[in-house]
Each structure stands twice: as structure tokens, then as C-alpha cells.
C-alpha positions as CSV (number, residue, x, y, z in Angstrom):
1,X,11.8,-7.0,11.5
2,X,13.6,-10.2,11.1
3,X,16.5,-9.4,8.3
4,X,17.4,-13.3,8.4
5,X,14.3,-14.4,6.4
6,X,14.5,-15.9,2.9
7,X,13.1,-14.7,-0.2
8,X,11.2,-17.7,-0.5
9,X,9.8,-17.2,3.3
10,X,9.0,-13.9,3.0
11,X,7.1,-14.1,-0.6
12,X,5.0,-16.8,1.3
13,X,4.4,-14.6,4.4
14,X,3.3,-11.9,2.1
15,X,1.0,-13.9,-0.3
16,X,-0.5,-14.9,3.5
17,X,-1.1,-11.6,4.3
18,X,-2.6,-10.7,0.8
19,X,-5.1,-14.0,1.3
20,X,-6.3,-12.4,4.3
21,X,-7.4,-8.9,2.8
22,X,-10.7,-8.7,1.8
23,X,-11.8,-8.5,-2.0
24,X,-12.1,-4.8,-2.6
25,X,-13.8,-2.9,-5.8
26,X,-12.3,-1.2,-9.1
27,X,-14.3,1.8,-7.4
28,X,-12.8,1.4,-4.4
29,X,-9.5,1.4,-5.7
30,X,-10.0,4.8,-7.8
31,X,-11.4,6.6,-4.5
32,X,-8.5,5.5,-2.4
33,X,-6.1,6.7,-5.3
34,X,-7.6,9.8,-5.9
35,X,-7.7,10.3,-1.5
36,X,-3.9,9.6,-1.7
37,X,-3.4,11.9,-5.0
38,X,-5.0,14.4,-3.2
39,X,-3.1,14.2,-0.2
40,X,0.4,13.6,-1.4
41,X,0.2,16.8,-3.9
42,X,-1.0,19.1,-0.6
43,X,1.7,17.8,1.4
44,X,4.4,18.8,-1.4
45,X,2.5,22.2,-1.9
46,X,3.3,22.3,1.6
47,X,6.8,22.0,1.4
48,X,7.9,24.6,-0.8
49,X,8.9,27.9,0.2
């Protein structure tokens, strides 16, 4: 990662990036949410003695 980068440069590299990603869904929004929700409270359950 280049740590000499501007604020200025790197908000424009990221709006770049978010112009390339495709248009996605409310739905498919929820479904990832509730994928990662799922998977974030096994991992913790996981954890704990």
C-alpha cells in the first residue's frame, strides 16, 4: 500500500473503484447482511470457552 498518497488522491481512487462495481439490489444487500450476520455470530460462538 502506498502510505504517501493524499486524501484527495485516495477519495478519487476510491470513488473509481466504487464506479466500477455493478449496481446491486436492496435484496441483495439484506442477503449478503444477513450471510455475514450469520457468519460473524458463529465465529464468536466459536471463540468462547
Amino acid at each position: 500500500m502506498n502510505y504517501k498518497v493524499s486524501f484527495q488522491e485516495m477519495g478519487r481512487l476510491g470513488m473509481e473503484k466504487l464506479s466500477k462495481q455493478l449496481p446491486t439490489t436492496l435484496e441483495e444487500k439484506r442477503k449478503q447482511f444477513q450471510w455475514l450476520k450469520k457468519r460473524s455470530s458463529a465465529k464468536s460462538k466459536k471463540r468462547r470457552p
